[in-house]
C-alpha positions as CSV (number, residue, x, y, z in Angstrom):
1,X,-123.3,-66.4,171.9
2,X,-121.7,-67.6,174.8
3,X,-117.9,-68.3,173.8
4,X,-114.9,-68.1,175.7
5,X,-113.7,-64.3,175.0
6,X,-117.3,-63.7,176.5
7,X,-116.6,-65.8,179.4
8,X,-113.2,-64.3,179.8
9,X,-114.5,-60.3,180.1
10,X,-117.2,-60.9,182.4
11,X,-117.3,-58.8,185.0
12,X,-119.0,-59.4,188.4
13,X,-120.0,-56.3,191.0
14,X,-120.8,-56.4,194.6
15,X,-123.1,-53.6,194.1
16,X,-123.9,-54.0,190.4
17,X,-125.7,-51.0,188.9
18,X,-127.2,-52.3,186.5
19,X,-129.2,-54.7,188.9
20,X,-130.1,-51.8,190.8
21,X,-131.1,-49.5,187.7
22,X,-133.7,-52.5,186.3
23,X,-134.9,-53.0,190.1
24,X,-135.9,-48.9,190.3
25,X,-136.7,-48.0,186.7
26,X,-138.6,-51.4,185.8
27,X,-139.2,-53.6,188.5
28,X,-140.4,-51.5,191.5
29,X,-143.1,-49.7,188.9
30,X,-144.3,-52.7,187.6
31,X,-144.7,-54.3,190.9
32,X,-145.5,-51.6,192.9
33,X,-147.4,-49.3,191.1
34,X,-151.4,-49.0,191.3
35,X,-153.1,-51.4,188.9
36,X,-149.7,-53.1,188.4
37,X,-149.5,-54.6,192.1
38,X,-147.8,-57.7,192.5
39,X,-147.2,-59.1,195.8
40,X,-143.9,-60.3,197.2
41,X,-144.1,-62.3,200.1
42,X,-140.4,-63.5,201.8
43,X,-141.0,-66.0,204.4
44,X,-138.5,-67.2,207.0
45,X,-135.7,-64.3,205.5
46,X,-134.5,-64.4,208.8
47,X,-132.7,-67.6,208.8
48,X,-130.6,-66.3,205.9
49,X,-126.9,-66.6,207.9
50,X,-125.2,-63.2,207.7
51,X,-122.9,-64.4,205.0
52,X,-122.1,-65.2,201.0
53,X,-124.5,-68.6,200.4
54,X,-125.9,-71.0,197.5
55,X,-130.0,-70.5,197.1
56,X,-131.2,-73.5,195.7
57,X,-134.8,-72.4,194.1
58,X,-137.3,-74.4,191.6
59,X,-137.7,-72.6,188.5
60,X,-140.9,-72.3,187.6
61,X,-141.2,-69.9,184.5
62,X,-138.8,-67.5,182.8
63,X,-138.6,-65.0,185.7
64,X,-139.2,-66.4,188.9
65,X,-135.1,-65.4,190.3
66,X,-136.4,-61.8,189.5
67,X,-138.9,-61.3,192.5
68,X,-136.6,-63.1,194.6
69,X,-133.8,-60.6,193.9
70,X,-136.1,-57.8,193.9
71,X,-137.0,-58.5,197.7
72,X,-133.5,-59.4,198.9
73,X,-132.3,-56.1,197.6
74,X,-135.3,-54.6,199.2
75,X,-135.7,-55.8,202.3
76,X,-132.1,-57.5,202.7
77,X,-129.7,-55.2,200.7
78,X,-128.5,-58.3,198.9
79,X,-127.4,-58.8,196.1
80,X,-127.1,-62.3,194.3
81,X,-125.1,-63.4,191.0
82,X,-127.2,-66.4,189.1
83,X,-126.9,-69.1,187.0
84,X,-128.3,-68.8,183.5
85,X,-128.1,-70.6,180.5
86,X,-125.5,-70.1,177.7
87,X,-128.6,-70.4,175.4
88,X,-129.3,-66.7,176.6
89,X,-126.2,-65.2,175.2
90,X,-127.6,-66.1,171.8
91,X,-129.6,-63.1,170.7
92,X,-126.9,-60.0,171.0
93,X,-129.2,-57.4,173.5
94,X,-129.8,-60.2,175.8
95,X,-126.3,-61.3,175.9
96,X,-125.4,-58.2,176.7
97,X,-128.1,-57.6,179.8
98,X,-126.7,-60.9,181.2
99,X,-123.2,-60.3,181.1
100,X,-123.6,-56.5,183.0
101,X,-126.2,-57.8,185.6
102,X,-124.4,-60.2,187.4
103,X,-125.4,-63.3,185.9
104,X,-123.1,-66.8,185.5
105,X,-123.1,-68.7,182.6
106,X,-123.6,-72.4,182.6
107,X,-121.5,-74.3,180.7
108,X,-122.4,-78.0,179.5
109,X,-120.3,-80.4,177.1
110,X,-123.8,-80.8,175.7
111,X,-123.9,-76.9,174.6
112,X,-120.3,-77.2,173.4
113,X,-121.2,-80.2,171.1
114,X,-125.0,-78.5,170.0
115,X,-123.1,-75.5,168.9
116,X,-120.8,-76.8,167.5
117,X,-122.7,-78.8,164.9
118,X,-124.7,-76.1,164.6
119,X,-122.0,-73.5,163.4
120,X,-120.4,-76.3,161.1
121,X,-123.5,-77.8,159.3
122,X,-126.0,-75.3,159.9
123,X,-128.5,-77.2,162.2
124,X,-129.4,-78.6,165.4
125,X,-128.1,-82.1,165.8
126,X,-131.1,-85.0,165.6
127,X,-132.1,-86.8,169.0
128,X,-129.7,-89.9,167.5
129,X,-126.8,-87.5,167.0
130,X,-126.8,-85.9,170.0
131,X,-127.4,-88.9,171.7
132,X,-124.2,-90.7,170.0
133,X,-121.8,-87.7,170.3
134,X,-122.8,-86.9,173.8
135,X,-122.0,-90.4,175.0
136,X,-119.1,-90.3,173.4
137,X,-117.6,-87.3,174.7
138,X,-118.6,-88.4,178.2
139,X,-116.5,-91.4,177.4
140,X,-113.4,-89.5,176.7
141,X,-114.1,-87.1,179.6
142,X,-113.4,-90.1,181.5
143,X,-110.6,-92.1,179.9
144,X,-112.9,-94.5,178.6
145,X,-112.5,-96.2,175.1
146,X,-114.4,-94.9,172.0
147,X,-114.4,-95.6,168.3
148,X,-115.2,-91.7,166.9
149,X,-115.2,-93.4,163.1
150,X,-118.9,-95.2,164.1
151,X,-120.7,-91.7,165.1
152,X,-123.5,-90.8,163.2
153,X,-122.3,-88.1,161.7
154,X,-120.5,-86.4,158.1
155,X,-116.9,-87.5,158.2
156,X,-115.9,-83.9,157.2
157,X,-117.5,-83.1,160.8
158,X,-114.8,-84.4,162.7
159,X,-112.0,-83.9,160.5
160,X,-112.3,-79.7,159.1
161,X,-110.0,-77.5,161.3
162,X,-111.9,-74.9,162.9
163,X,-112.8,-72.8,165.6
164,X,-114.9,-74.3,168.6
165,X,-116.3,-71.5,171.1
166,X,-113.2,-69.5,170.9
167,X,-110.4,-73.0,170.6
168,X,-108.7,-73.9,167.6
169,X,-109.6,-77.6,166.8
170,X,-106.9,-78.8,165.0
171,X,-107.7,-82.5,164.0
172,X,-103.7,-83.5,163.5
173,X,-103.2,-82.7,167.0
174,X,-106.7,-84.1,168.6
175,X,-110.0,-86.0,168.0
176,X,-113.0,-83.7,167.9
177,X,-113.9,-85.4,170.7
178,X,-110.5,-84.3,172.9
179,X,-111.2,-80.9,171.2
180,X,-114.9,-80.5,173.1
181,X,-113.5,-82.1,176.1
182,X,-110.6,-79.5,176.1
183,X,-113.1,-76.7,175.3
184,X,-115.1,-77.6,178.2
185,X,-112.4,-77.6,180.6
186,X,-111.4,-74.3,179.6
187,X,-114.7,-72.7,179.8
188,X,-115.2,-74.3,182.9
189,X,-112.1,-73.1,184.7
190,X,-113.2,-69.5,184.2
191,X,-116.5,-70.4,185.2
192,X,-115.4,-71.5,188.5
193,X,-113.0,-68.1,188.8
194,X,-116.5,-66.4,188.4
195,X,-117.7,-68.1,191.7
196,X,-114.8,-67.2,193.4
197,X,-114.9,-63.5,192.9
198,X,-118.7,-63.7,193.2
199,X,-117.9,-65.4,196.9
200,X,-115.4,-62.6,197.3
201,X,-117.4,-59.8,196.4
202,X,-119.8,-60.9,199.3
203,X,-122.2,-61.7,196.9
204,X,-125.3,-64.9,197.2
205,X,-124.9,-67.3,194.2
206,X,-128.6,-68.4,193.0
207,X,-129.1,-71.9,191.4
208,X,-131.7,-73.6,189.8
209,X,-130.7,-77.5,190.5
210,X,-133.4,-78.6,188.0
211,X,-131.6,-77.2,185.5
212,X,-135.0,-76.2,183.6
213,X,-137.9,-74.9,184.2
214,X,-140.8,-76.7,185.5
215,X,-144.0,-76.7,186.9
216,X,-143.4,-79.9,189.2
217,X,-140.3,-80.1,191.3
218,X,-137.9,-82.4,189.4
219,X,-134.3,-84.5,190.7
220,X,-131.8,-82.0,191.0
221,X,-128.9,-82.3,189.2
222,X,-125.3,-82.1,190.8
223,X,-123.5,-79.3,189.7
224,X,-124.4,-77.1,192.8
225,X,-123.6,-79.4,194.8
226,X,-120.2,-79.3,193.5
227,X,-119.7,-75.6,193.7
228,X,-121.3,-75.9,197.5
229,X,-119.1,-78.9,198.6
230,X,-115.9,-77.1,197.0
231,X,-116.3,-73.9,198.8
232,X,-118.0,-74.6,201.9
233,X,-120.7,-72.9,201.3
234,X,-123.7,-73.0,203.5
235,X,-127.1,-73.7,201.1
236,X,-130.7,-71.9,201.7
237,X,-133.3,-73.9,200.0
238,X,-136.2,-71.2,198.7
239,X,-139.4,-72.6,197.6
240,X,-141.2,-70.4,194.9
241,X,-145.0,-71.0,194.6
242,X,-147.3,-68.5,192.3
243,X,-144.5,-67.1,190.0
244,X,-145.7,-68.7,187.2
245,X,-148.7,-66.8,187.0
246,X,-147.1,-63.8,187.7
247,X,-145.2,-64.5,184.3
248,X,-147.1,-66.8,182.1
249,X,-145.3,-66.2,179.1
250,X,-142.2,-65.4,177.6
251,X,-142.8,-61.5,178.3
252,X,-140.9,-60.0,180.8
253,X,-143.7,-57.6,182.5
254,X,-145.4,-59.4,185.4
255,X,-149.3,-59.4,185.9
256,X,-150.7,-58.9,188.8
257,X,-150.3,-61.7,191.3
258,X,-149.3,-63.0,194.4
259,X,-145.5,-65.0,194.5
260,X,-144.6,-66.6,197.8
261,X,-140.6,-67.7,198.6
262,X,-140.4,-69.6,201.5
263,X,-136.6,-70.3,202.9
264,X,-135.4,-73.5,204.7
265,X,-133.7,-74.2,207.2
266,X,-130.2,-73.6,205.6
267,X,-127.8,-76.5,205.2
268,X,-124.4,-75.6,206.5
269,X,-121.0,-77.1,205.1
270,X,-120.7,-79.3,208.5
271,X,-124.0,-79.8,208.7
272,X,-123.4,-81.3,204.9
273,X,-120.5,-83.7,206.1
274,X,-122.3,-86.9,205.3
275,X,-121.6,-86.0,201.9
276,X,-117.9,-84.6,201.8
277,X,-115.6,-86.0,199.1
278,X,-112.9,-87.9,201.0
279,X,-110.5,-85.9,199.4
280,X,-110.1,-82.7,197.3
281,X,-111.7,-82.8,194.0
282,X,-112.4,-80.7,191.1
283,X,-116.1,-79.2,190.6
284,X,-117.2,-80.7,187.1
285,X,-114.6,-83.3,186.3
286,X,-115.6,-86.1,185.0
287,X,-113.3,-88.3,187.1
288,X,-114.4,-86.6,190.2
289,X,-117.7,-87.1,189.3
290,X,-118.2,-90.4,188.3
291,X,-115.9,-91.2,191.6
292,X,-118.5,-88.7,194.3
293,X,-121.4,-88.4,192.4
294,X,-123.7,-90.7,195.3
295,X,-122.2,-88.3,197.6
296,X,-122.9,-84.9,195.2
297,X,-126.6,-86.3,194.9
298,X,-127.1,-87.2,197.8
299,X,-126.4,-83.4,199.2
300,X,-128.8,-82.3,196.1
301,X,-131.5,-84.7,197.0
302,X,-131.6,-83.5,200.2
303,X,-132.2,-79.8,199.1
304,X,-134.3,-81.1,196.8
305,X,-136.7,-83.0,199.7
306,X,-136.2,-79.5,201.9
307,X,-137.9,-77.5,198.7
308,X,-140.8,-79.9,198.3
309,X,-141.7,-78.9,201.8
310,X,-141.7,-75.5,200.9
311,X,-143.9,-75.2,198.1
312,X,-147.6,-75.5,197.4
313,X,-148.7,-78.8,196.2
314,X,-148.8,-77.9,192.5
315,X,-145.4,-77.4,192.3
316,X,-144.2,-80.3,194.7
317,X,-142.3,-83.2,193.4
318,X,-144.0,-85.1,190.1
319,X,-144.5,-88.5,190.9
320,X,-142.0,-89.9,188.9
321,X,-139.3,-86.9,189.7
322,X,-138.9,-86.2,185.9
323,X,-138.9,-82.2,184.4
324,X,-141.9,-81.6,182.2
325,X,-139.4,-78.8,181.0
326,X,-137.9,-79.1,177.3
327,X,-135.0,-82.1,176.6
328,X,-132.3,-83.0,175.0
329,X,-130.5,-80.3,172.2
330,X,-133.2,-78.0,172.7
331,X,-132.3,-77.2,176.4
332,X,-128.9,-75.5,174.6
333,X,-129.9,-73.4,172.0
């Protein structure tokens, strides 16, 4: 699962071999090879500047970042580190191809909470549940006031010492409430470390700002936004059109197909300044961003308006802008 001691020994490559070893003894035969042909097509590569940057992509289907990379080490000799879901990190073999092929964890206060109940009373929380406990973490997050005896939940819950993701949650100390908020932080901290060796390494971070997949183009969420805005980052919106029938299902072998990525006209940290916190701030606070977050959506709904205009029309924007991906708990595990 994804924990903090996993966080903590990830290691990130500017060349990772592993990437290159699934790329040469998977990829290229199953998109190359006769009978097995899938076509790649990379428009507008060109205006990708000469330098680390954010991708901001819809996500489609399981796979669709694995074309993508597939061409940009081909063609570009690029090599990108992406954001996956901690949900990933559950079964052990997975876990272990995302932490060796460059991949960066999302954390959420909502997976914190999810597995936690999870690990203490053996299930997922109900819809009610997690609503409740979710807005009441959020609450604390911020320094607002919150009664923890009214959540819908077993007393013993919140009160048994144990350990949370790798923290001791010691209720004589802390709420469970402090205690996810704390875990969060902590988890987050490293997360953001992983960007900045990743930035270092002269490597491309890939998001997803949907944060699931879907067919239609949904809002985007903040959270690259923050990581673009807080490291000056220049963002290449990519339109991907056609991967979903390339990979239909859960399987990881890609039928025959045709997947087009078209890139934007890349939106530069100046070019961005309409939406610059006023001051420094710290990516995934709560404070900072209840305090920015018009200005962090604001950048994302631009990207996301740049990748509509990208894309064929069955994966352009639905008309109410909602996912048609999966909600609440079950996003986390």
């Amino acid at each position: 699962m994804l924990d903090i001691p996993r966080l903590d020994r990830i290691r990130l490559s500017a060349r990772p071999m592993p990437q290159r070893l699934v790329a040469r003894g998977f990829l290229l035969p199953n998109y190359e090879l006769p009978g097995r042909k899938v076509e790649i097509v990379l428009e507008g590569a060109e205006k990708i500047p000469n330098e680390p940057v954010v991708y901001a992509m819809n996500h489609t289907d399981r796979f669709n970042y694995w074309p993508f990379q597939y061409r940009l080490w081909r063609d570009q000799h690029r090599f990108t580190a992406t954001w996956v879901k901690g949900k990933y990190y559950e079964n052990t073999l997975v876990a272990k191809f995302m932490e060796v092929t460059n991949n960066l964890p999302t954390v959420s206060r909502g997976y914190i909470i999810t597995k936690d109940l999870l690990a203490a009373l053996g299930r997922r929380p109900t819809d009610e549940e997690y609503g409740a406990l979710r807005h009441h973490v959020d609450a604390i997050a911020v320094g607002d006031e919150t009664d923890e005896a009214s959540l819908p939940v077993p007393r013993a819950f919140l009160t048994t010492p144990r350990d949370i993701l790798g923290r001791p949650f010691d209720p004589t100390r802390e709420t469970w409430g402090e205690a996810i908020c704390a875990t969060f932080t902590r988890m987050m901290r490293r997360f953001l470390e992983l960007h900045e060796e990743a930035f270092a390494l002269g490597l491309d971070v890939l998001i997803f700002p949907q944060g699931t997949r879907s067919i239609r183009l949904s809002r985007g969420h903040i959270g690259l936004s923050q990581v673009a805005l807080r490291y000056g980052k220049t963002v290449v919106p990519v339109g991907c059109s056609g991967s979903d029938k390339v990979y239909p299902t859960s399987s990881p072998v890609a039928r025959p197909g045709r997947i087009v990525y078209r890139i934007g006209e890349p939106l530069t940290h100046e070019d961005a300044r309409a939406w610059h916190p006023p001051g420094p701030f710290t990516p995934f606070d709560a404070k900072d961003e209840r305090r920015y977050r018009d200005l962090f959506q604001g950048h994302v709904d631009e990207l996301m308006h740049r990748i509509d205009g990208l894309v064929d029309e069955p994966y352009r924007f639905a008309r109410d802008a909602e996912s048609d991906g999966v909600k609440g708990s079950h996003r986390f595990v």
